[in-house]
TIBATOR-857482 format. One line per 4 residues: number of its first residue (from 1); their letters; for each residue x negated, y negated, z of N, C-alpha, C. Coordinates in Angstrom, 1 decimal, padded with zeros to 4 digits. Example, Ala and Ser with C-alpha at 12.3 -4.5 7.8 and 13.67 -1.06 7.14 Angstrom:
REM TIBATOR-857482
1) as) -013.2/005.7/007.8/-012.3/004.5/007.8/-013.2/003.3/007.8; -012.8/002.2/007.1/-013.7/001.1/007.1/-012.9/000.0/007.9
***
This chain:
REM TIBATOR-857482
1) xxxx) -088.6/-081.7/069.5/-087.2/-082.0/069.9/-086.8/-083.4/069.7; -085.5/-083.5/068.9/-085.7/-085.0/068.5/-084.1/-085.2/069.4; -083.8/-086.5/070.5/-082.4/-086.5/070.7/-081.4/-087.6/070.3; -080.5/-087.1/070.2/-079.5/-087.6/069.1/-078.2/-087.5/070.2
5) xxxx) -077.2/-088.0/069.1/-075.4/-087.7/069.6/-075.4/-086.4/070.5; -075.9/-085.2/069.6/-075.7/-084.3/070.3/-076.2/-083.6/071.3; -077.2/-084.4/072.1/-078.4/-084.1/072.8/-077.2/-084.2/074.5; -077.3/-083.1/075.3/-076.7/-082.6/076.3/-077.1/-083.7/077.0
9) xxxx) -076.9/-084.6/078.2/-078.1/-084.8/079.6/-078.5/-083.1/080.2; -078.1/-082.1/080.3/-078.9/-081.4/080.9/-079.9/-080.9/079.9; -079.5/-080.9/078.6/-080.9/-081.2/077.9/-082.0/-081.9/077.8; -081.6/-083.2/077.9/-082.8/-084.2/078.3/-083.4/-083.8/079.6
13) xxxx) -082.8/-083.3/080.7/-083.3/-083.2/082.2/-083.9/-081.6/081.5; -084.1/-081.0/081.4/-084.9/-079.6/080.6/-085.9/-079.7/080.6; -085.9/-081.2/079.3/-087.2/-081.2/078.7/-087.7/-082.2/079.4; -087.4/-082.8/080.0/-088.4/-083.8/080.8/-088.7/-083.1/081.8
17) xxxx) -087.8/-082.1/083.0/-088.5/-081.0/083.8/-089.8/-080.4/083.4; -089.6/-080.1/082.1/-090.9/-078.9/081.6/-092.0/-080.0/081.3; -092.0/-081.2/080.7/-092.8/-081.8/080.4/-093.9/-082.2/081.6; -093.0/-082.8/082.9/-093.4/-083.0/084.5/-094.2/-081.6/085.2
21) xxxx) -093.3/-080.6/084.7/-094.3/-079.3/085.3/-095.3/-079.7/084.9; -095.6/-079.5/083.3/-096.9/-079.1/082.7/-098.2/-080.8/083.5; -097.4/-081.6/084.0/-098.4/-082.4/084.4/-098.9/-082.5/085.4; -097.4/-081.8/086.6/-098.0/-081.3/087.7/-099.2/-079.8/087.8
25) xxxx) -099.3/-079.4/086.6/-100.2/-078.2/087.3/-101.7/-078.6/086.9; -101.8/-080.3/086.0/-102.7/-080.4/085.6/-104.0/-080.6/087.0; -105.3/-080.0/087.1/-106.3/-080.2/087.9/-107.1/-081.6/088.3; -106.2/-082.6/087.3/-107.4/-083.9/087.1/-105.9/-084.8/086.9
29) xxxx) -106.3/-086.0/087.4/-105.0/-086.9/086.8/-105.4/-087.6/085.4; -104.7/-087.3/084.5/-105.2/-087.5/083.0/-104.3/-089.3/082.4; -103.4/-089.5/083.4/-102.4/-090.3/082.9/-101.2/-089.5/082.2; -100.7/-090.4/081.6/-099.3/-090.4/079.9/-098.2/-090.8/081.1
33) xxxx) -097.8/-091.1/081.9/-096.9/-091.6/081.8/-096.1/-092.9/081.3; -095.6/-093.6/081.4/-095.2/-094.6/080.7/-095.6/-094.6/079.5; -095.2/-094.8/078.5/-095.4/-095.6/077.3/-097.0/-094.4/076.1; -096.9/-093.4/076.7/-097.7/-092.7/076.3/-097.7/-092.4/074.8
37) xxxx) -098.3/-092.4/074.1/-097.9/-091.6/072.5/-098.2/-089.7/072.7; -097.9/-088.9/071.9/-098.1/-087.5/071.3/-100.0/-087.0/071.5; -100.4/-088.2/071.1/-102.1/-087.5/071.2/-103.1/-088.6/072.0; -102.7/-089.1/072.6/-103.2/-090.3/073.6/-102.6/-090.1/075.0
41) xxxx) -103.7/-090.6/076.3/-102.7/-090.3/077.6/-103.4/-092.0/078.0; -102.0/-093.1/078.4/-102.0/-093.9/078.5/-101.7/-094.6/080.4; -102.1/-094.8/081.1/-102.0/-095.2/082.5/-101.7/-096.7/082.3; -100.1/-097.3/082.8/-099.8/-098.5/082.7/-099.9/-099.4/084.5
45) xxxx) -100.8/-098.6/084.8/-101.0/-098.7/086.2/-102.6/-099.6/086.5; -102.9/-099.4/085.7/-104.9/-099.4/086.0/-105.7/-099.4/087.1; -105.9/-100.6/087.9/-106.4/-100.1/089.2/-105.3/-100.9/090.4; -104.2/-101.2/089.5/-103.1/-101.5/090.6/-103.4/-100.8/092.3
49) xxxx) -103.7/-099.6/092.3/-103.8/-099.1/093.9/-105.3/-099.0/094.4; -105.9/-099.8/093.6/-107.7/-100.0/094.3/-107.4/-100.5/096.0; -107.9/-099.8/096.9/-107.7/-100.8/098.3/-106.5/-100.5/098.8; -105.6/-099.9/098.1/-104.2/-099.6/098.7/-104.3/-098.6/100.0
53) xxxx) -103.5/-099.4/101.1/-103.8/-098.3/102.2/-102.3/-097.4/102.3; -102.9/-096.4/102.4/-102.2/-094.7/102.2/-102.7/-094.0/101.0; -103.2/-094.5/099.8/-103.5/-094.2/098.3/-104.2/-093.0/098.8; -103.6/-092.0/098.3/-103.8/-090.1/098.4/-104.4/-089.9/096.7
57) xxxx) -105.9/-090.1/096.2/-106.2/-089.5/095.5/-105.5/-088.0/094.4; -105.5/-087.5/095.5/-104.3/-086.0/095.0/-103.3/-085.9/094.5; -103.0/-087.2/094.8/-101.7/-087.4/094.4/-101.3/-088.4/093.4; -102.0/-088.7/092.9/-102.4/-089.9/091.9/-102.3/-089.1/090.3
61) xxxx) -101.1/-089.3/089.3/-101.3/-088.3/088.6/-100.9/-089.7/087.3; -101.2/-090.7/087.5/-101.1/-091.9/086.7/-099.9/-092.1/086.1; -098.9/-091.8/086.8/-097.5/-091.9/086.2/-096.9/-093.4/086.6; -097.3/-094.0/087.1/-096.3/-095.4/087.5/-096.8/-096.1/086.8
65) xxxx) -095.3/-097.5/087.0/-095.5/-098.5/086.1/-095.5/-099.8/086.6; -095.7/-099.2/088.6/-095.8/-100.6/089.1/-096.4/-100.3/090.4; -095.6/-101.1/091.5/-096.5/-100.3/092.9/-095.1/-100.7/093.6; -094.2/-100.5/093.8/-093.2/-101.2/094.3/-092.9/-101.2/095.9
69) xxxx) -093.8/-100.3/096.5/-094.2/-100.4/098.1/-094.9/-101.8/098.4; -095.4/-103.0/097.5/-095.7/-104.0/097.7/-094.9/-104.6/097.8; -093.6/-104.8/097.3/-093.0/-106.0/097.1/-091.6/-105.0/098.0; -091.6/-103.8/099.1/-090.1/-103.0/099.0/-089.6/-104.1/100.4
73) xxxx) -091.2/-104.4/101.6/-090.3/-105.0/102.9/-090.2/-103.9/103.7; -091.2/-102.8/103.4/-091.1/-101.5/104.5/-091.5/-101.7/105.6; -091.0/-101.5/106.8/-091.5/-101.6/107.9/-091.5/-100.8/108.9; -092.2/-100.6/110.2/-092.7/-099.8/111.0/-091.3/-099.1/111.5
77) xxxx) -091.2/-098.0/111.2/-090.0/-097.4/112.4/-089.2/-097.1/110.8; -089.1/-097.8/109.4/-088.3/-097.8/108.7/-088.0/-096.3/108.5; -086.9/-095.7/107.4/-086.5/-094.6/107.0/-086.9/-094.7/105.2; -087.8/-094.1/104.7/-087.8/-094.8/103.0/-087.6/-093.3/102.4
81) xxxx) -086.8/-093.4/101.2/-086.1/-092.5/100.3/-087.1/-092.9/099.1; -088.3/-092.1/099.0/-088.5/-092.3/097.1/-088.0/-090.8/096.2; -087.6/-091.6/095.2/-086.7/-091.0/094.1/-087.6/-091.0/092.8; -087.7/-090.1/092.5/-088.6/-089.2/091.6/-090.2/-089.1/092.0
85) xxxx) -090.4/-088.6/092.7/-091.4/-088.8/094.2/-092.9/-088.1/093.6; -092.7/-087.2/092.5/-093.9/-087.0/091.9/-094.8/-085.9/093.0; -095.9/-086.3/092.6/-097.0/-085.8/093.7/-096.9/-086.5/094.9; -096.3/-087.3/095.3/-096.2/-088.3/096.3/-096.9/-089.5/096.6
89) xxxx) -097.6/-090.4/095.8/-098.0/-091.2/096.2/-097.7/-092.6/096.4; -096.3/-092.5/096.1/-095.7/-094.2/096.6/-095.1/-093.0/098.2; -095.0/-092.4/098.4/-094.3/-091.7/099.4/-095.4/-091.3/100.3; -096.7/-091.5/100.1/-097.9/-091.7/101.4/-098.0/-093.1/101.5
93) xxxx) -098.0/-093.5/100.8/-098.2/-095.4/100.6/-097.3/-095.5/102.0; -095.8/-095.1/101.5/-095.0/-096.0/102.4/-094.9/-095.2/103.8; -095.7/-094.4/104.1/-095.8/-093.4/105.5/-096.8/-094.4/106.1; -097.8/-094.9/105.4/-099.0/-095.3/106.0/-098.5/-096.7/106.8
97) xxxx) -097.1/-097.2/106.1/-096.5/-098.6/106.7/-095.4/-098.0/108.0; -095.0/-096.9/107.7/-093.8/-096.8/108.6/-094.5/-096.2/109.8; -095.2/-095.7/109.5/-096.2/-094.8/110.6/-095.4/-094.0/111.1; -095.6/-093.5/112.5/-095.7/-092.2/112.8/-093.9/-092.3/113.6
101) xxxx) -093.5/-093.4/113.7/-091.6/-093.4/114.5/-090.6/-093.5/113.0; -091.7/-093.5/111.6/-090.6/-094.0/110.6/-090.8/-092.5/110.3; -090.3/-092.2/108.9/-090.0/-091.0/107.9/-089.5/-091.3/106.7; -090.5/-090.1/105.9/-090.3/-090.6/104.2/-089.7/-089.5/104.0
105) xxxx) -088.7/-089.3/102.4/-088.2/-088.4/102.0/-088.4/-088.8/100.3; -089.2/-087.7/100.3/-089.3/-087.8/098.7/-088.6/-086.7/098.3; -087.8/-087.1/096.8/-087.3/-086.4/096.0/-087.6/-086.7/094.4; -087.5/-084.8/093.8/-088.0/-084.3/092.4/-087.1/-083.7/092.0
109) xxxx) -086.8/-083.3/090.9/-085.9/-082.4/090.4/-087.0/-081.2/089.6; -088.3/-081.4/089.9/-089.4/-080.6/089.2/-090.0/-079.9/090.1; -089.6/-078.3/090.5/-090.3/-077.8/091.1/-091.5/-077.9/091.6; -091.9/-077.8/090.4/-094.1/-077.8/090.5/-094.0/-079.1/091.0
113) xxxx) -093.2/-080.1/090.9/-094.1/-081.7/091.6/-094.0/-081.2/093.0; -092.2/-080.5/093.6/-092.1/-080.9/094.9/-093.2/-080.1/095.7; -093.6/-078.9/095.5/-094.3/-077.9/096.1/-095.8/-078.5/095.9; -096.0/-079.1/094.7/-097.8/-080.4/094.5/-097.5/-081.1/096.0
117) xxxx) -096.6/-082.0/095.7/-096.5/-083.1/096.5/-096.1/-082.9/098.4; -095.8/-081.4/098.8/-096.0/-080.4/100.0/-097.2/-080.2/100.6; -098.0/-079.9/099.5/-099.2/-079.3/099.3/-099.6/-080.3/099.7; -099.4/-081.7/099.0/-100.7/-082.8/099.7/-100.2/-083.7/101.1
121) xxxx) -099.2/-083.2/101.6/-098.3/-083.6/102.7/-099.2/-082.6/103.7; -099.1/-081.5/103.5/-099.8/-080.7/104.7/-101.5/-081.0/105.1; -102.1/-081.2/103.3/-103.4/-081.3/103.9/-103.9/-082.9/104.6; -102.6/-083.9/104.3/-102.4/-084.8/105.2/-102.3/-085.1/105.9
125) xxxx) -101.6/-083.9/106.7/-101.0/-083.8/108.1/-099.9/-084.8/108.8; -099.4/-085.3/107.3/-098.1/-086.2/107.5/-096.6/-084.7/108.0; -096.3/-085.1/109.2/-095.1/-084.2/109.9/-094.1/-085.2/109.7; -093.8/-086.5/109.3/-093.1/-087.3/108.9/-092.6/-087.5/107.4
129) xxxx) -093.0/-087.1/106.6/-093.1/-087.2/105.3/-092.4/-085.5/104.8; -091.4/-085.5/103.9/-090.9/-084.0/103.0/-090.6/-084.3/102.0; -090.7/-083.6/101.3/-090.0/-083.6/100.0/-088.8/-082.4/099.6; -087.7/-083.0/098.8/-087.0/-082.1/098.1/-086.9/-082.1/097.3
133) xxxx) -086.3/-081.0/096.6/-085.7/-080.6/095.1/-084.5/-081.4/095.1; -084.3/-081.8/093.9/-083.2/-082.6/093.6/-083.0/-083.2/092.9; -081.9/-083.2/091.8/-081.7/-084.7/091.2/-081.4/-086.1/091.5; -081.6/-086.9/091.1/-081.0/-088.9/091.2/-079.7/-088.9/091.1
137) xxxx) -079.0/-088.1/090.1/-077.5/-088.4/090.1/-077.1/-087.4/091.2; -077.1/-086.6/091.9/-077.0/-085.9/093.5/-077.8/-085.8/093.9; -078.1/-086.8/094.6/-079.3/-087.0/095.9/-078.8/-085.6/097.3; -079.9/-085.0/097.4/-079.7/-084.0/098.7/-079.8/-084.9/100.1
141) xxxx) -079.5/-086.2/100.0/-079.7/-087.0/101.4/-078.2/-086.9/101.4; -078.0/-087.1/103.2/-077.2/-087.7/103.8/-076.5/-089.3/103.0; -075.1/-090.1/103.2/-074.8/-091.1/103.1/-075.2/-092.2/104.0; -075.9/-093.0/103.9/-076.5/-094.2/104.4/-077.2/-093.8/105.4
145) xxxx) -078.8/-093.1/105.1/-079.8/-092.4/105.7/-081.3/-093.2/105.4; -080.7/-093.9/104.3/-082.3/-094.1/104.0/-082.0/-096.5/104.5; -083.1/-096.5/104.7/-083.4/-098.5/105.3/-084.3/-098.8/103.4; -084.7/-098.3/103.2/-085.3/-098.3/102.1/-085.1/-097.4/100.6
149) xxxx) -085.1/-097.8/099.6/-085.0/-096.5/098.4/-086.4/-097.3/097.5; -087.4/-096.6/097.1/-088.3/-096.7/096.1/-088.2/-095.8/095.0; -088.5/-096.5/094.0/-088.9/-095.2/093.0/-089.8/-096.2/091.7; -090.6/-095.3/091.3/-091.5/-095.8/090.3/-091.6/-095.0/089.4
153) xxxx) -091.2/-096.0/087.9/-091.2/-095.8/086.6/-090.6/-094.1/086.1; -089.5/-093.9/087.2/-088.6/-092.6/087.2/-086.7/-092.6/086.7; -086.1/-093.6/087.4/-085.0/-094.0/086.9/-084.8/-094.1/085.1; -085.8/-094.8/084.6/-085.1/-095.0/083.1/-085.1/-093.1/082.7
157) xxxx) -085.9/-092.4/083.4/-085.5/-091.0/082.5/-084.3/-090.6/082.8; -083.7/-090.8/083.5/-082.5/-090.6/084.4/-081.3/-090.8/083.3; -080.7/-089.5/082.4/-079.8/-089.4/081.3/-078.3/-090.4/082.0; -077.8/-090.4/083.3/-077.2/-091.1/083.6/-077.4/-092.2/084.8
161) xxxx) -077.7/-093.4/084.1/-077.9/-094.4/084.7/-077.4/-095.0/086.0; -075.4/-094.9/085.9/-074.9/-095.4/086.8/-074.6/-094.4/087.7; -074.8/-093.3/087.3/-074.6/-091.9/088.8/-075.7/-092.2/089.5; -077.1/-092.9/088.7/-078.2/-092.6/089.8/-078.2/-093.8/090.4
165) xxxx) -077.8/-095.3/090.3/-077.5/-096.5/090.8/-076.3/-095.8/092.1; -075.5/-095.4/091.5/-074.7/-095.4/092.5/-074.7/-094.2/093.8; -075.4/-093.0/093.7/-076.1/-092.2/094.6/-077.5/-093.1/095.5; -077.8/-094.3/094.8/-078.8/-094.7/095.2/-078.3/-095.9/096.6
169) xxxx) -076.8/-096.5/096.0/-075.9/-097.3/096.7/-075.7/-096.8/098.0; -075.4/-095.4/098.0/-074.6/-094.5/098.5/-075.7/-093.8/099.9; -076.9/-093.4/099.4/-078.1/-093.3/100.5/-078.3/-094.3/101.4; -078.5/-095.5/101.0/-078.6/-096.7/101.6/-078.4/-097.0/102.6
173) xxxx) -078.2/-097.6/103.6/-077.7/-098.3/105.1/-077.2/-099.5/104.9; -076.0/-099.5/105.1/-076.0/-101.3/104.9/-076.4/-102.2/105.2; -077.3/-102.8/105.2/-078.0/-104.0/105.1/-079.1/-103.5/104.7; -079.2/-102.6/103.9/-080.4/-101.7/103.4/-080.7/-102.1/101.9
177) xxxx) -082.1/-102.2/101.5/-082.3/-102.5/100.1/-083.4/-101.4/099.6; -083.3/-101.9/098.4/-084.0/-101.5/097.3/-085.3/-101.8/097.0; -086.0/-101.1/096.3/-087.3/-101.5/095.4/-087.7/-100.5/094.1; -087.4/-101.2/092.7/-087.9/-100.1/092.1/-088.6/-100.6/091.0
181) xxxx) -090.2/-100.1/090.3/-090.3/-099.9/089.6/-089.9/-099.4/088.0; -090.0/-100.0/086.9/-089.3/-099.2/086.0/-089.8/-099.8/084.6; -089.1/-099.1/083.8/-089.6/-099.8/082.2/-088.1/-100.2/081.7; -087.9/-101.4/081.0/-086.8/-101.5/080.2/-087.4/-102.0/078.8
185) xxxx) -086.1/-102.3/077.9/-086.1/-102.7/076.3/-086.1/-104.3/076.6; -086.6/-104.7/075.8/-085.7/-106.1/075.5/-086.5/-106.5/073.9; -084.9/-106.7/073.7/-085.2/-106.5/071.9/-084.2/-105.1/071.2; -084.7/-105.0/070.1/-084.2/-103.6/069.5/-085.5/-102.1/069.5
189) xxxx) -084.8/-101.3/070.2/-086.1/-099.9/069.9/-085.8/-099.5/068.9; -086.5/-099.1/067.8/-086.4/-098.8/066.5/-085.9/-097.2/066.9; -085.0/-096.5/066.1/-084.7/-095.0/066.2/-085.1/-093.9/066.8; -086.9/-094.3/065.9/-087.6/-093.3/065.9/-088.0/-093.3/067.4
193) xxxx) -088.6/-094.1/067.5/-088.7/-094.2/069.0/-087.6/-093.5/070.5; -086.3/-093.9/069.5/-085.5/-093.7/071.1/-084.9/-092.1/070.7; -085.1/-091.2/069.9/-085.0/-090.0/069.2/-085.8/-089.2/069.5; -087.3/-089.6/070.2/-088.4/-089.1/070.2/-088.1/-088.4/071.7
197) xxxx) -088.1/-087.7/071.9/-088.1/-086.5/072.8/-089.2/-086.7/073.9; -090.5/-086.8/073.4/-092.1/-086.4/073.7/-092.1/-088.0/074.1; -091.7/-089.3/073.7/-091.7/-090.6/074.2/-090.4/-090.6/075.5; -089.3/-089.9/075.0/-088.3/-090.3/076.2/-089.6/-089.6/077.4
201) xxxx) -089.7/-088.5/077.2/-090.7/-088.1/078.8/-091.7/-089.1/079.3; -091.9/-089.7/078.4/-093.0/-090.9/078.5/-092.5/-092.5/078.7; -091.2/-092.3/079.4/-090.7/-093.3/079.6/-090.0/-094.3/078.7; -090.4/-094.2/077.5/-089.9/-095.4/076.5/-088.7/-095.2/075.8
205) xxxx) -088.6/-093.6/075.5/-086.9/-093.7/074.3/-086.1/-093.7/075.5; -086.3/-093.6/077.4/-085.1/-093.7/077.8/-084.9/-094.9/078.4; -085.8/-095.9/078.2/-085.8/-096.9/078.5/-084.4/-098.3/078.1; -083.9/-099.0/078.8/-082.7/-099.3/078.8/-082.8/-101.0/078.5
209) xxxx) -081.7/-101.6/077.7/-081.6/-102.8/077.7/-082.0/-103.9/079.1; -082.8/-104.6/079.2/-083.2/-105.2/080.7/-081.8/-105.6/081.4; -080.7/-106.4/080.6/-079.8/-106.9/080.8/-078.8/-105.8/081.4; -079.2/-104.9/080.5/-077.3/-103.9/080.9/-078.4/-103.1/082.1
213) xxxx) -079.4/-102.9/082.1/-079.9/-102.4/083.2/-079.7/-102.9/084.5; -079.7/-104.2/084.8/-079.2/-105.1/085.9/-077.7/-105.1/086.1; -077.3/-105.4/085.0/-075.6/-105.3/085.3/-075.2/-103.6/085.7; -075.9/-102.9/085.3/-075.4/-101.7/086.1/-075.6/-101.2/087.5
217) xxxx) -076.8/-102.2/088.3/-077.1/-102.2/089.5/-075.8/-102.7/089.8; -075.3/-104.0/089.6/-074.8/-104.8/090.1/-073.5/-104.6/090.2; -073.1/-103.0/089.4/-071.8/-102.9/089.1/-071.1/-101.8/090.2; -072.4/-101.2/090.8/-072.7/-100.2/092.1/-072.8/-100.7/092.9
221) xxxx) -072.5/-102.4/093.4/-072.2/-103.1/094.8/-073.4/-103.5/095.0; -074.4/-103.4/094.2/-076.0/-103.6/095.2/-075.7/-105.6/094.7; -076.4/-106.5/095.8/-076.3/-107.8/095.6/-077.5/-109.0/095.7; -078.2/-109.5/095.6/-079.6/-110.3/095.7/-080.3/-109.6/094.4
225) xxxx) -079.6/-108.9/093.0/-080.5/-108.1/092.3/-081.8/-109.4/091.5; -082.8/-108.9/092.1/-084.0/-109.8/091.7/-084.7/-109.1/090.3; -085.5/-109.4/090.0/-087.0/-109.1/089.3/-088.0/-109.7/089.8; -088.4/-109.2/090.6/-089.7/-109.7/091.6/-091.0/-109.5/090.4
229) xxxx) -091.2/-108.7/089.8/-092.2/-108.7/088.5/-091.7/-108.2/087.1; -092.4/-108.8/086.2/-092.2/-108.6/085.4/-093.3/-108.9/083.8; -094.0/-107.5/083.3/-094.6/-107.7/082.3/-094.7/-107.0/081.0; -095.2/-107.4/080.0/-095.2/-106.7/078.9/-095.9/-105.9/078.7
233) xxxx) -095.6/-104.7/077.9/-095.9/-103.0/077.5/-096.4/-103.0/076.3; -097.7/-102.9/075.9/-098.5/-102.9/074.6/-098.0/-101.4/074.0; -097.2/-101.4/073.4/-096.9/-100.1/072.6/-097.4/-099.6/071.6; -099.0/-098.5/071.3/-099.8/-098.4/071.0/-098.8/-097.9/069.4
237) xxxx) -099.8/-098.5/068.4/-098.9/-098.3/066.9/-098.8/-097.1/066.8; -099.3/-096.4/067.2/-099.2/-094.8/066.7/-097.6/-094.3/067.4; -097.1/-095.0/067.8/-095.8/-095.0/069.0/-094.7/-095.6/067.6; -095.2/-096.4/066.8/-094.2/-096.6/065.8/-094.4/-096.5/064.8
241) xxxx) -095.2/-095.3/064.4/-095.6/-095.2/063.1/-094.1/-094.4/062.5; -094.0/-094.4/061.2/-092.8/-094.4/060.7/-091.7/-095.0/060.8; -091.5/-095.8/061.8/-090.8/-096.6/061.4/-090.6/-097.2/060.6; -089.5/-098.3/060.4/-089.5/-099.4/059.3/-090.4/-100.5/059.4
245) xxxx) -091.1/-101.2/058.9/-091.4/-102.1/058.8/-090.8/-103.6/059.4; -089.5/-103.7/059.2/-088.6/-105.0/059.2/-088.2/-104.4/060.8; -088.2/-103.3/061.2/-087.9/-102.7/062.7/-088.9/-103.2/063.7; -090.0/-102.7/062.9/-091.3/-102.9/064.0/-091.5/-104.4/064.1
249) xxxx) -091.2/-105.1/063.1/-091.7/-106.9/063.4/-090.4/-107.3/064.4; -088.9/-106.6/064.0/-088.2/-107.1/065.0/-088.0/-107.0/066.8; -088.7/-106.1/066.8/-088.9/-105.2/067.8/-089.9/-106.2/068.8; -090.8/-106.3/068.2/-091.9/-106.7/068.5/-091.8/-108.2/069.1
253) xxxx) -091.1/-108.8/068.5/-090.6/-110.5/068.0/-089.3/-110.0/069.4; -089.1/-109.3/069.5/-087.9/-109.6/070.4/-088.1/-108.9/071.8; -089.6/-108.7/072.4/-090.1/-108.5/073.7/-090.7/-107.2/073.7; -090.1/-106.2/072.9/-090.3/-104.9/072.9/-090.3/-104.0/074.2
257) xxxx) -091.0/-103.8/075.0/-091.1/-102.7/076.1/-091.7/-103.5/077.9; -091.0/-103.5/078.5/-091.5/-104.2/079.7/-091.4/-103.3/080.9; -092.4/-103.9/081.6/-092.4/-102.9/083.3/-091.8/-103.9/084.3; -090.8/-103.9/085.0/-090.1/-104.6/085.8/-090.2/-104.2/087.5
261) xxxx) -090.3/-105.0/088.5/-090.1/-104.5/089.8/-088.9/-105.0/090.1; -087.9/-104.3/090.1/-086.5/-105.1/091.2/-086.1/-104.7/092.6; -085.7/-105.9/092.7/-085.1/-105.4/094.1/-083.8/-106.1/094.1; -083.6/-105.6/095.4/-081.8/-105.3/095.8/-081.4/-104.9/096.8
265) xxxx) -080.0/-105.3/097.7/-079.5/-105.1/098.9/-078.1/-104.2/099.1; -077.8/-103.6/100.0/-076.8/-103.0/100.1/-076.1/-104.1/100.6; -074.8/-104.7/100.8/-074.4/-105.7/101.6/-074.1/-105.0/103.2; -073.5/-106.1/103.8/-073.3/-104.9/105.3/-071.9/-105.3/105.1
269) xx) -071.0/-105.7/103.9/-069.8/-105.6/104.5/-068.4/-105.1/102.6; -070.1/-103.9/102.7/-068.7/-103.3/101.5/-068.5/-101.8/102.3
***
């Protein structure tokens, strides 16, 4: 599937649905998320969660691109919303901080993750922690429910950008912030790459200018927009093979693929 002009968003949300099943039903966490190629499974994560307290094994299916429960400011009693919640493992992370007076709410738009990531809620015995079905651009939360919003390396799949910034504004509490994980461009993505169907699932063809990525937070009221981290994405050649030549040097020369953590605040007086 190659996407183009004519490629639907509920097309892209299809094939990235089916793509997330087929990873939720896998028995072993194998990686590919971020930055993956077609015949390689790539983990841009490595041992980022060695020592991490909450880190749910089970739930570990190597899809992130950061840890953004480090840098979110979660705290005991807090309310935290992760968005694209997976098998759950930034969403035990941040149970293990809020403990037992906070509550997490994870949301999927992929069946098989939300019922995976149930599954490892019960044999956790987290009664604080749910998950739902749902998309980022209609969040099934309440308006200003969540003290917190996480999500890791899930937004750039997100066919629309500013519906999911601004459902994300919209969850929030005022004086409530942000933390997210994610991959952006900087430079030019050659074609092939952002055409590639099997790479958008893999985070990269939907990956977004760093710049217009920030100006779109900022265009949804959120204020303090930081980059708390920020590093470069080795994009394995087989990721640009066919390309041009004169594409790939520019590409390359002009940042190519990065994993960013930002953060951000609701203000308390919009």
């Amino acid at each position: 599937m190659l996407l183009d002009e004519t490629t639907s968003p509920d097309d892209v949300r299809a094939y990235v649905r089916t793509k997330y099943a087929e990873i939720a039903a896998r028995t072993e966490a194998r990686g590919c998320g971020c930055g993956c190629s077609t015949t390689d499974t790539v983990s841009l994560i490595g041992d980022a969660y060695d020592n991490v307290e909450g880190y749910a094994a089970d739930a570990d299916l190597k899809l992130g691109c950061g840890v953004p429960t480090h840098l979110a400011d979660i705290r005991p009693g807090d309310t935290v919303l992760d968005l694209g919640s997976g098998a759950g493992l930034d969403a035990f992370i941040a149970r293990s901080i809020v403990g037992e007076d906070g509550a997490v709410i994870g949301v999927d738009m992929t069946p098989e993750m939300v019922e995976r990531a149930r599954e490892n809620a019960r044999k956790l015995g987290y009664a604080n922690v749910r998950f739902l079905l749902g998309e980022i651009e209609a969040l099934p939360v309440r308006d200003a429910s969540a003290d917190v919003v996480i999500s890791n390396c899930v937004l750039n799949l997100v066919p629309n950008k500013a519906d999911a910034f601004a459902e994300m504004h919209r969850a929030i509490k005022p004086g409530g912030h942000f933390c997210v994980s994610d991959i952006v461009v900087q430079g030019t993505l050659p074609a092939s790459i952002r055409q590639s169907a099997e790479a958008y699932a893999g985070c990269v063809a939907g990956a977004q200018e760093k710049e217009i990525y920030l100006d779109l937070l900022r265009a949804q009221g959120f204020s303090d927009i930081t980059v708390a981290e920020e590093r470069p994405i080795d994009v394995p050649d087989d990721m640009l093979a066919g390309a041009p030549a004169a594409d790939v040097a520019s590409f390359r020369a002009g940042g190519g693929i990065l994993s960013i953590t930002v953060t951000g605040k609701r203000t308390r007086t919009d």
